[in-house]
py3Dmol code that shows the C-alpha trace and the ligand (Angstrom):
import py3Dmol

protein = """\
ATOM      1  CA  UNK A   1     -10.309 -15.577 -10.709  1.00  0.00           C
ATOM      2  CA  UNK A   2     -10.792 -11.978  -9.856  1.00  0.00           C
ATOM      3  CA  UNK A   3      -8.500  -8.694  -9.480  1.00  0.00           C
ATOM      4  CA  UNK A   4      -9.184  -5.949  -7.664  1.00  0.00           C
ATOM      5  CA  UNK A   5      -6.974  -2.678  -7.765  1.00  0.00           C
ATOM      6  CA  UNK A   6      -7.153  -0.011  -4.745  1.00  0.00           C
ATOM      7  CA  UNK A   7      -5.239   3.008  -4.632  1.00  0.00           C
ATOM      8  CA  UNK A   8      -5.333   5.972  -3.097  1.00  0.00           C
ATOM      9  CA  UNK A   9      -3.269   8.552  -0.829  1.00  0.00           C
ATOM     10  CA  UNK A  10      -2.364   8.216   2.489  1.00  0.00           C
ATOM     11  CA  UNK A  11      -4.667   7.450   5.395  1.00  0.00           C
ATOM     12  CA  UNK A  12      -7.589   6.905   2.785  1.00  0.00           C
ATOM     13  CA  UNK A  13      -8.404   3.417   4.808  1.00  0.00           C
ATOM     14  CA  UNK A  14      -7.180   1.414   2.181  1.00  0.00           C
ATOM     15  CA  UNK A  15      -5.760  -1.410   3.582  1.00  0.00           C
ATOM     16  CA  UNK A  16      -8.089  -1.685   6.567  1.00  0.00           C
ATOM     17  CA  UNK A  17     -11.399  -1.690   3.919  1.00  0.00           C
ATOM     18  CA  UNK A  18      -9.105  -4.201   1.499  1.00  0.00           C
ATOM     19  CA  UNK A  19      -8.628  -6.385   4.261  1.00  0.00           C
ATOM     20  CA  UNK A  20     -12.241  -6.859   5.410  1.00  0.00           C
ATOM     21  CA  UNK A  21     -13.186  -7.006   1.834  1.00  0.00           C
ATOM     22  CA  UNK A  22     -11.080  -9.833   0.943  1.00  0.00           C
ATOM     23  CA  UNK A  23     -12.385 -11.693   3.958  1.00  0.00           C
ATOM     24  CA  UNK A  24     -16.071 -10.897   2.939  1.00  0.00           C
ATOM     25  CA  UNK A  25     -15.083 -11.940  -0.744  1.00  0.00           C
ATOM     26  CA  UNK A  26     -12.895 -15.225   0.215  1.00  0.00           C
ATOM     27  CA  UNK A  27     -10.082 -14.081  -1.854  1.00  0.00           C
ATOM     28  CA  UNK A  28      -6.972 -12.817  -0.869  1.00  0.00           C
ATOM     29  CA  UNK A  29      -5.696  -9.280   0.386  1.00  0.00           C
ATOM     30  CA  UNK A  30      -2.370  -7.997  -1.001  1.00  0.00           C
ATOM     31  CA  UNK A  31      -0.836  -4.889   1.045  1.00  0.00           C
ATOM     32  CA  UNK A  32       2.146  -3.203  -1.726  1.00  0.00           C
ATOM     33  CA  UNK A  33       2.547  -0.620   0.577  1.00  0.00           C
ATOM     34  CA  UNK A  34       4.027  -3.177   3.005  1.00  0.00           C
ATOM     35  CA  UNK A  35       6.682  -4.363   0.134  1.00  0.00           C
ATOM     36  CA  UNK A  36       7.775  -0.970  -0.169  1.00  0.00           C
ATOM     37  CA  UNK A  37       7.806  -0.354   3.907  1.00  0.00           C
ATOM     38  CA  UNK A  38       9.618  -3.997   3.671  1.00  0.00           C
ATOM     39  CA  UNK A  39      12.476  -2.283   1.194  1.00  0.00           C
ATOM     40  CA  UNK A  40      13.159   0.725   3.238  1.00  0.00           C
ATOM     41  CA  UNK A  41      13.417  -1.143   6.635  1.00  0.00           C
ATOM     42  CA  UNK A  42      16.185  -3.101   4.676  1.00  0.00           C
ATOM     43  CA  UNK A  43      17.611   0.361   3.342  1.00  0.00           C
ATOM     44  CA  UNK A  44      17.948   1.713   7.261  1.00  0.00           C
ATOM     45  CA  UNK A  45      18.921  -1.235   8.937  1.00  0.00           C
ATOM     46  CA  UNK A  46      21.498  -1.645   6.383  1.00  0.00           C
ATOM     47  CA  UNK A  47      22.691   2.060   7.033  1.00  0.00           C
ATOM     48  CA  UNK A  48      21.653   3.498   3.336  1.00  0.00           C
ATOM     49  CA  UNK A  49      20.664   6.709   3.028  1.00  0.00           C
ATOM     50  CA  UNK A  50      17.489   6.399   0.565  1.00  0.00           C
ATOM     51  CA  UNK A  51      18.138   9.243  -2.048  1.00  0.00           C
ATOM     52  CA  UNK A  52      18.115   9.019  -6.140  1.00  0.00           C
ATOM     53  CA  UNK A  53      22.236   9.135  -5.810  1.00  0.00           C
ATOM     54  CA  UNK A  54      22.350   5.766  -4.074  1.00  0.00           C
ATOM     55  CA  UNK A  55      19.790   4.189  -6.520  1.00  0.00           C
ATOM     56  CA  UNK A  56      22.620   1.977  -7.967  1.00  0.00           C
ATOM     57  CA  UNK A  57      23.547   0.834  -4.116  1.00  0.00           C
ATOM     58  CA  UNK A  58      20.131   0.275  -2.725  1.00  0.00           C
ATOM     59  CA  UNK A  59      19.149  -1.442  -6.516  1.00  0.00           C
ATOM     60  CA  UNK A  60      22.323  -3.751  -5.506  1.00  0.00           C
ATOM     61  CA  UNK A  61      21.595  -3.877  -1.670  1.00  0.00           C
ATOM     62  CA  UNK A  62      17.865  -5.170  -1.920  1.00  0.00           C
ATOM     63  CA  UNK A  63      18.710  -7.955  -5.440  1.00  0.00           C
ATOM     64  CA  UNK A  64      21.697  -9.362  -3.371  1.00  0.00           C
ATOM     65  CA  UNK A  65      20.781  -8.855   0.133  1.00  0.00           C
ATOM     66  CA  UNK A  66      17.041  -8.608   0.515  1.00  0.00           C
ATOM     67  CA  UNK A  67      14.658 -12.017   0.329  1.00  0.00           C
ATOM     68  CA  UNK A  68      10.669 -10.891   0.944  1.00  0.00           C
ATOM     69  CA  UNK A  69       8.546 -13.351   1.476  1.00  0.00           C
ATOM     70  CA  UNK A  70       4.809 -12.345   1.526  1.00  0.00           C
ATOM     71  CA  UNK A  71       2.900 -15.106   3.684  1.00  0.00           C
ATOM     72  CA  UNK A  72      -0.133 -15.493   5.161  1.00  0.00           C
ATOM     73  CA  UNK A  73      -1.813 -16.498   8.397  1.00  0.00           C
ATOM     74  CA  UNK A  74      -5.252 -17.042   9.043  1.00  0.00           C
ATOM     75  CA  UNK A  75      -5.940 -14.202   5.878  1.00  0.00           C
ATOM     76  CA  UNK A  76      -3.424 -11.705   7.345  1.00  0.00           C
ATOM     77  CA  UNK A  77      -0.378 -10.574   5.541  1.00  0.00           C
ATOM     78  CA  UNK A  78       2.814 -11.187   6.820  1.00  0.00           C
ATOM     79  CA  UNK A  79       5.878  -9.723   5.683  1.00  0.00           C
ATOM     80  CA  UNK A  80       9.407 -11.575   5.943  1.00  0.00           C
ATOM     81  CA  UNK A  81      12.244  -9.719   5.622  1.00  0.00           C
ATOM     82  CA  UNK A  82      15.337 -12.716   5.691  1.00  0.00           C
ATOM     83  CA  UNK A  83      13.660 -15.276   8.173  1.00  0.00           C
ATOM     84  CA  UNK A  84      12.475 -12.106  10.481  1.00  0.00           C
ATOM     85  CA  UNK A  85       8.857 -11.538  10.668  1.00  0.00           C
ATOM     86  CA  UNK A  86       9.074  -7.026   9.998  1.00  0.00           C
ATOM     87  CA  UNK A  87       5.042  -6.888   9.841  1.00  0.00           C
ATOM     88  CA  UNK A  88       5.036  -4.831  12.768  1.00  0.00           C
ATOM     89  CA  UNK A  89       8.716  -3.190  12.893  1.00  0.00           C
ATOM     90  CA  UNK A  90       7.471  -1.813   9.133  1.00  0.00           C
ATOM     91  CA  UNK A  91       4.613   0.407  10.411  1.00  0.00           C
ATOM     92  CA  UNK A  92       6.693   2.532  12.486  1.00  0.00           C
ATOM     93  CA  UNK A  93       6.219   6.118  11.853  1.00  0.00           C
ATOM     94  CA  UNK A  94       9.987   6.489  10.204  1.00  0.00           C
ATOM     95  CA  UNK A  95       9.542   3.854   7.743  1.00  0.00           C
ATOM     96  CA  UNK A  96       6.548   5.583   6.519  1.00  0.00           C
ATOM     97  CA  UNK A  97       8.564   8.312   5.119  1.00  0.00           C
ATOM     98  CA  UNK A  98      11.484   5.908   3.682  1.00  0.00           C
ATOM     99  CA  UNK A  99       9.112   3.723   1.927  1.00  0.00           C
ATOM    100  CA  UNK A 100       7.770   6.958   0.121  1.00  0.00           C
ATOM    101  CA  UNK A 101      11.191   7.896  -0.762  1.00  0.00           C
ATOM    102  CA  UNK A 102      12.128   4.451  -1.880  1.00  0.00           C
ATOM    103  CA  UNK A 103       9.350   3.707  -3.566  1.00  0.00           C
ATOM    104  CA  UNK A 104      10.293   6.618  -6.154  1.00  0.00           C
ATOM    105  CA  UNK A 105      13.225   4.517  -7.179  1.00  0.00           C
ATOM    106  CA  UNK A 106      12.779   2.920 -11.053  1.00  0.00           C
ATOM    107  CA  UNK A 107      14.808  -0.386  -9.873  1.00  0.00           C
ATOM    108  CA  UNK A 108      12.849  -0.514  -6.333  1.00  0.00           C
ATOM    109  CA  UNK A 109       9.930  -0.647  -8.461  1.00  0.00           C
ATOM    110  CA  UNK A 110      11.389  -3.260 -10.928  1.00  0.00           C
ATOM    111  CA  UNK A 111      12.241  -5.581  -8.041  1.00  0.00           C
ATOM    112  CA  UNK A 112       8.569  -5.498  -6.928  1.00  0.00           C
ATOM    113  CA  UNK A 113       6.426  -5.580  -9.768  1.00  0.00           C
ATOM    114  CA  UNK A 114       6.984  -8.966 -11.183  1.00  0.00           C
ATOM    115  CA  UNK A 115       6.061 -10.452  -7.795  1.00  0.00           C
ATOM    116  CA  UNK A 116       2.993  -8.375  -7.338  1.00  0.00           C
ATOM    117  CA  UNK A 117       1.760  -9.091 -10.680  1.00  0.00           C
ATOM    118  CA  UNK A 118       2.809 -12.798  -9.919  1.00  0.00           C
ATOM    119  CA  UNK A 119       0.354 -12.996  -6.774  1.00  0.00           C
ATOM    120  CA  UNK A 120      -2.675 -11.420  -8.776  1.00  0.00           C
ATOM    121  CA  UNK A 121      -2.150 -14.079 -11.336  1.00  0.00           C
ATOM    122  CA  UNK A 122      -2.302 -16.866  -9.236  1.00  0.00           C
ATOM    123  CA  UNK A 123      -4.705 -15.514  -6.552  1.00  0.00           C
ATOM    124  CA  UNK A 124      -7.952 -13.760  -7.242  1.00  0.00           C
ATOM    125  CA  UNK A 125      -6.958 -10.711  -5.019  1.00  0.00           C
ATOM    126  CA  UNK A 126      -7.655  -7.314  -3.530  1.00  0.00           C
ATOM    127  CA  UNK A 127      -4.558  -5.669  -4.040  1.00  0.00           C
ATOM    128  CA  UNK A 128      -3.902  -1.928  -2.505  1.00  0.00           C
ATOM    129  CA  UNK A 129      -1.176   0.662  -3.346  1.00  0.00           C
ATOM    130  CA  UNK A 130      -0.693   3.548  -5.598  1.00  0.00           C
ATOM    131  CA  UNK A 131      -0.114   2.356  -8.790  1.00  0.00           C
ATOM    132  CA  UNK A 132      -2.285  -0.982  -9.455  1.00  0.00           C
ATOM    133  CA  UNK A 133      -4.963   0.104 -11.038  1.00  0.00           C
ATOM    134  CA  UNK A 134      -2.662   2.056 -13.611  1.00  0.00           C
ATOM    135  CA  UNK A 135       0.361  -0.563 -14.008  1.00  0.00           C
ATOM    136  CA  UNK A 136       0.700  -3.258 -11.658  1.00  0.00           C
ATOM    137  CA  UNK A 137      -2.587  -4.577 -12.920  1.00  0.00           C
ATOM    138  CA  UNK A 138      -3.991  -2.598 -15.783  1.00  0.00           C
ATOM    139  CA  UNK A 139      -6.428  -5.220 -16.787  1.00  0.00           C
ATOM    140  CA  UNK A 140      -8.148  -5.513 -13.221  1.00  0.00           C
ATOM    141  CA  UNK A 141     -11.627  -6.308 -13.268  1.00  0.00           C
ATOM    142  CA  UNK A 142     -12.337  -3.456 -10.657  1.00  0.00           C
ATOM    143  CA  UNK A 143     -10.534  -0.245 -10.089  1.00  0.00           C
ATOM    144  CA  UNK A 144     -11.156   1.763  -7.035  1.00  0.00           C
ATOM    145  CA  UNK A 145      -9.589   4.881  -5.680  1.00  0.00           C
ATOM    146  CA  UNK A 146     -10.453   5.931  -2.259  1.00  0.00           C
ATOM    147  CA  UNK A 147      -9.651   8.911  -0.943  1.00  0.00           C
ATOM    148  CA  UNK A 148     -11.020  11.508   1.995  1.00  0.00           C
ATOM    149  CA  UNK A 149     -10.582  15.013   2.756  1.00  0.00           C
ATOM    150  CA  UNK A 150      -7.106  15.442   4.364  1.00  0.00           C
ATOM    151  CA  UNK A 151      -7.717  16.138   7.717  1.00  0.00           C
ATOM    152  CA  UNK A 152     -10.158  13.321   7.960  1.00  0.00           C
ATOM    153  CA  UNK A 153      -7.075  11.264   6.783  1.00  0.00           C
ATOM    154  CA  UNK A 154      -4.971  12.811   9.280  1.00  0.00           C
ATOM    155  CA  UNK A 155      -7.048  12.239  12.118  1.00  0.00           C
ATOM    156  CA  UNK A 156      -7.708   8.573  11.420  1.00  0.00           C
ATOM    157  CA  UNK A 157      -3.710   8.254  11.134  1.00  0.00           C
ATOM    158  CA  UNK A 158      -3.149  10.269  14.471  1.00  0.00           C
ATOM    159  CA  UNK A 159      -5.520   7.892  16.540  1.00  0.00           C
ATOM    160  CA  UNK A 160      -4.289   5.152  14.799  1.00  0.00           C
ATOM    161  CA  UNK A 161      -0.206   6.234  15.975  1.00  0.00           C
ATOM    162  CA  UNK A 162      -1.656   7.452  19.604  1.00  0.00           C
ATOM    163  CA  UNK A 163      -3.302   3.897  19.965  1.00  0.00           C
ATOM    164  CA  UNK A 164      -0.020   2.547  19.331  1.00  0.00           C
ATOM    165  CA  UNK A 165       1.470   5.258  22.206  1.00  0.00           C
ATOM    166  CA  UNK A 166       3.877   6.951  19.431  1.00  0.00           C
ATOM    167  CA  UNK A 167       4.548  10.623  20.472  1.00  0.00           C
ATOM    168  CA  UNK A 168       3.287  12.841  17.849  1.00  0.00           C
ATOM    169  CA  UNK A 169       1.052  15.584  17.285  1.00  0.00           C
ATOM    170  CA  UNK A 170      -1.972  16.076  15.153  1.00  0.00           C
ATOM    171  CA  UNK A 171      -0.467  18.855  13.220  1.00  0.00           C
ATOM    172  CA  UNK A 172       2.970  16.637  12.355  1.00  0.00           C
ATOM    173  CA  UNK A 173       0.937  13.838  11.170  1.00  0.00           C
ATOM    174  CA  UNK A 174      -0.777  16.312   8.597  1.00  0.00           C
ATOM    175  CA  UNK A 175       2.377  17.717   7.731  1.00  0.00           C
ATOM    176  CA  UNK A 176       3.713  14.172   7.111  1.00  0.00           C
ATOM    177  CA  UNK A 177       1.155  13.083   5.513  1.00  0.00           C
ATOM    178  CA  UNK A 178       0.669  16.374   2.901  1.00  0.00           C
ATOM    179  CA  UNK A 179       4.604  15.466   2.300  1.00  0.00           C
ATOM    180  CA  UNK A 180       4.143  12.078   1.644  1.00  0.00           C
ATOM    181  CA  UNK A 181       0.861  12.415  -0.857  1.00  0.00           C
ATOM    182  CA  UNK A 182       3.128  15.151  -2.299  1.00  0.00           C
ATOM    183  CA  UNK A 183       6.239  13.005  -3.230  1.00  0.00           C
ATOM    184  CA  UNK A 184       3.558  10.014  -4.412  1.00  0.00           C
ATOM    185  CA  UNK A 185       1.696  12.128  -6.821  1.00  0.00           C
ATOM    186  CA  UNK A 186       5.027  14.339  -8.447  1.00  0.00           C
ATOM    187  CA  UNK A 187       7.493  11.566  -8.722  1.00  0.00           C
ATOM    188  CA  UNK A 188       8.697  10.414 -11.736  1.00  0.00           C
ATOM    189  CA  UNK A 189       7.973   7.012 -11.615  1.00  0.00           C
ATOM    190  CA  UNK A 190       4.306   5.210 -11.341  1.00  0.00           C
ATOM    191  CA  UNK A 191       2.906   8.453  -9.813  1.00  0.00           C
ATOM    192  CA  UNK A 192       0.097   8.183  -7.405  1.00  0.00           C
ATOM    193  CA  UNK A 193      -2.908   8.523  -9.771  1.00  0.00           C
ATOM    194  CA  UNK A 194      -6.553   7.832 -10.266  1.00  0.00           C
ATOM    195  CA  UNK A 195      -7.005   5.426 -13.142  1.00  0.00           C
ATOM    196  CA  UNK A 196      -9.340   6.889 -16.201  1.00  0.00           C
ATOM    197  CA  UNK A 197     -11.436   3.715 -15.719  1.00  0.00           C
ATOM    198  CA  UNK A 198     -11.756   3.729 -11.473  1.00  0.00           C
ATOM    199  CA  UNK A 199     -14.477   4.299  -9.560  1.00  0.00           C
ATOM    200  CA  UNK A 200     -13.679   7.365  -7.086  1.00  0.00           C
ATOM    201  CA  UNK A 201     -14.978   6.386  -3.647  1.00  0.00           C
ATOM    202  CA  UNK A 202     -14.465   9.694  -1.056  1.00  0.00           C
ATOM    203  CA  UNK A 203     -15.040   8.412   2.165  1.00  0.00           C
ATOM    204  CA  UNK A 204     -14.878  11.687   4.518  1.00  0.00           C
ATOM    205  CA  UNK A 205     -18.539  11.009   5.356  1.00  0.00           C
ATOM    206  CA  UNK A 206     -18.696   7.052   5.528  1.00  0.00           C
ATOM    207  CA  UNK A 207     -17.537   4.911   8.292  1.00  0.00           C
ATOM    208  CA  UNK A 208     -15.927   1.810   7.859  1.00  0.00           C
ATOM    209  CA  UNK A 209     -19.054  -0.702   7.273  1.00  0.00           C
ATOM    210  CA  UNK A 210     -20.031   1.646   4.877  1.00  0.00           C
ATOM    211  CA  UNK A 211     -17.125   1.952   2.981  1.00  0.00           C
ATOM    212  CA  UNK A 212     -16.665  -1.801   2.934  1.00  0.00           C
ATOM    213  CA  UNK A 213     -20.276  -2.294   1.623  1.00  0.00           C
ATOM    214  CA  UNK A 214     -19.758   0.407  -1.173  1.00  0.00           C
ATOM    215  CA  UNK A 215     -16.725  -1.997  -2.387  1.00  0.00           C
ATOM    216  CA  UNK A 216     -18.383  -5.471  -1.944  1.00  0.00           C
ATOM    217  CA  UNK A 217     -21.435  -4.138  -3.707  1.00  0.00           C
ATOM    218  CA  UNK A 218     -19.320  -2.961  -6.492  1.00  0.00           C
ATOM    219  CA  UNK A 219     -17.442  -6.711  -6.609  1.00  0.00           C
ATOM    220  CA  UNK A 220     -20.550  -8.771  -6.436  1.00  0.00           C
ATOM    221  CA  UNK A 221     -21.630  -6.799  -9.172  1.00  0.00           C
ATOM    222  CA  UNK A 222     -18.966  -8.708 -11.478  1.00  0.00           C
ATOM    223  CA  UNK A 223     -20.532 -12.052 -10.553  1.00  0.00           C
ATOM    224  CA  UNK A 224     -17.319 -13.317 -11.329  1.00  0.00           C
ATOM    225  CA  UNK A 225     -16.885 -14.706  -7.608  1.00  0.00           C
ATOM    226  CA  UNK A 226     -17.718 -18.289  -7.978  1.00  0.00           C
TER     227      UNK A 226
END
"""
ligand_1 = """\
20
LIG
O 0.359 2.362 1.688
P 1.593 2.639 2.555
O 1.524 3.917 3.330
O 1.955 1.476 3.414
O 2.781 2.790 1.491
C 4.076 3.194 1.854
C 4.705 3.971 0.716
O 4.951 3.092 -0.385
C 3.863 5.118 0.161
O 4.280 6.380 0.630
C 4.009 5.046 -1.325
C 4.654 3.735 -1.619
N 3.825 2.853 -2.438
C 3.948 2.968 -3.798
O 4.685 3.819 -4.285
N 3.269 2.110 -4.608
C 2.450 1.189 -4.095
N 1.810 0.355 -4.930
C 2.287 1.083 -2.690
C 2.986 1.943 -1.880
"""
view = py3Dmol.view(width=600, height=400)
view.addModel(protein, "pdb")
view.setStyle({"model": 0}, {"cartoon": {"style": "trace"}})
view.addModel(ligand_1, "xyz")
view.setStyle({"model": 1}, {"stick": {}})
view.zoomTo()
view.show()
C-alpha cells in the first residue's frame, strides 16, 4: 500500500500529472478538488449563497441532502452527485470559484475528510488537493507540491477553458486564478500550504512527460510498489 499527497495552487497541473501517474504506478488517482467542486454544485443548484453566514445551512444542506459517490471507470474519476453523473457540469468556470469559497467552510471540510482519508486507507493512491500532504494524510509516504510561475498557470488554464469554447479572456483567468490561490492560502481552515517534509516541484520550465517522470522517479524510489 502506498500514499501519495499532491498539492499545490491553481493551474499547477496537478490533477492531469496525478492522473497519468497513477496509471503509470497501477494505483489509484483521487481528485479532492472534485469533492469540493461536487459540494458547491449542490450549494448553487440548491439556491445557497456560499458565505461563512450560511455555514450552519449549507453544513445541514450537504449531511441531509447531498450523497457523493466517488467511482471509477476504466481509472477515471467519476463524481456522483444523487444518481447524476456532475464530472463534467463541476468543471465549469463558476464552480471553480464556489468550490474555493466552500471549501473554506470547517463543516464542508468535516464532511469530506473522513471519506478521503477512507479511500487512501483502502487504496494505495495518488491523492491531489491543498491540504493532503499537511492533514488529510500526514503520514503519506510521498509529499509533493507543484507549483509554476502564475502566468504559466494562467495560460495552461486559459487554453484549457478556450478548448472547451468558454468565453473568457486571458487577463480574467489570471485575475481568477490570483483570487482563488489568494482565498486558499489566507483562509482559516486547512490553508493551502507546502508541507515541511514535501518535495517542491516548479514546473514553469517542464512539460508534461517531464513533470510526470520527476514524480514516478520520486515513487519508484520508495520501492514500496509491489
Ligand atoms: O483543485 P480544484 O481547482 O478542482 O479545487 C477546487 C477548490 O477546492 C479549490 O479552490 C480549493 C478547494 N480545495 C481544497 O480546499 N482542498 C482540497 N484538498 C482540494 C480542493
Amino acid at each position: 500500500m502506498i500514499n501519495i499527497a499532491v498539492d499545490g495552487p491553481v493551474g499547477a497541473g496537478k490533477s492531469t500529472v496525478a492522473r497519468e501517474c497513477a496509471k503509470r504506478l497501477g494505483i489509484i488517482y483521487v481528485d479532492t478538488g472534485a469533492m469540493y467542486r461536487a459540494c458547491a454544485l449542490f450549494c448553487v443548484r440548491n439556491g445557497v449563497d456560499i458565505k461563512p453566514e450560511n455555514e450552519a445551512e449549507i453544513a445541514k444542506l450537504l449531511n441531509d441532502g447531498l450523497k457523493l459517490e466517488i467511482t471509477l471507470v476504466d481509472g477515471v474519476q467519476h463524481v456522483i452527485v444523487n444518481g447524476e453523473d456532475v464530472s463534467e457540469a463541476i468543471r465549469e468556470n463558476s464552480i471553480s470559484m464556489a468550490a474555493s469559497a466552500v471549501s473554506a467552510l470547517a463543516s464542508v471540510r468535516a464532511f469530506l475528510l473522513g471519506r478521503q482519508r477512507e479511500l487512501a486507507a483502502n487504496n494505495s493512491v495518488i491523492m491531489d488537493g491543498r491540504d493532503i500532504g499537511t492533514v488529510v494524510l500526514p503520514n503519506a509516504d510521498l509529499k509533493i507540491f507543484i507549483t509554476a510561475k502564475p502566468e504559466i498557470r494562467a495560460k495552461r488554464r486559459y487554453d484549457e477553458l478556450k478548448a472547451k469554447g468558454t468565453d473568457i479572456t486571458f487577463d480574467e483567468v489570471l485575475a481568477d486564478l490570483n483570487k482563488r490561490d489568494y482565498n486558499d492560502m489566507h483562509r482559516k481552515e486547512a490553508p493551502l500550504v507546502q508541507a515541511e517534509d514535501a518535495v517542491l516541484l516548479d514546473t514553469s520550465e517542464l512539460d508534461f512527460e517531464q513533470t510526470v517522470a520527476r514524480v514516478t522517479g520520486l515513487a519508484d524510489k520508495l520501492g514500496k510498489l509491489l
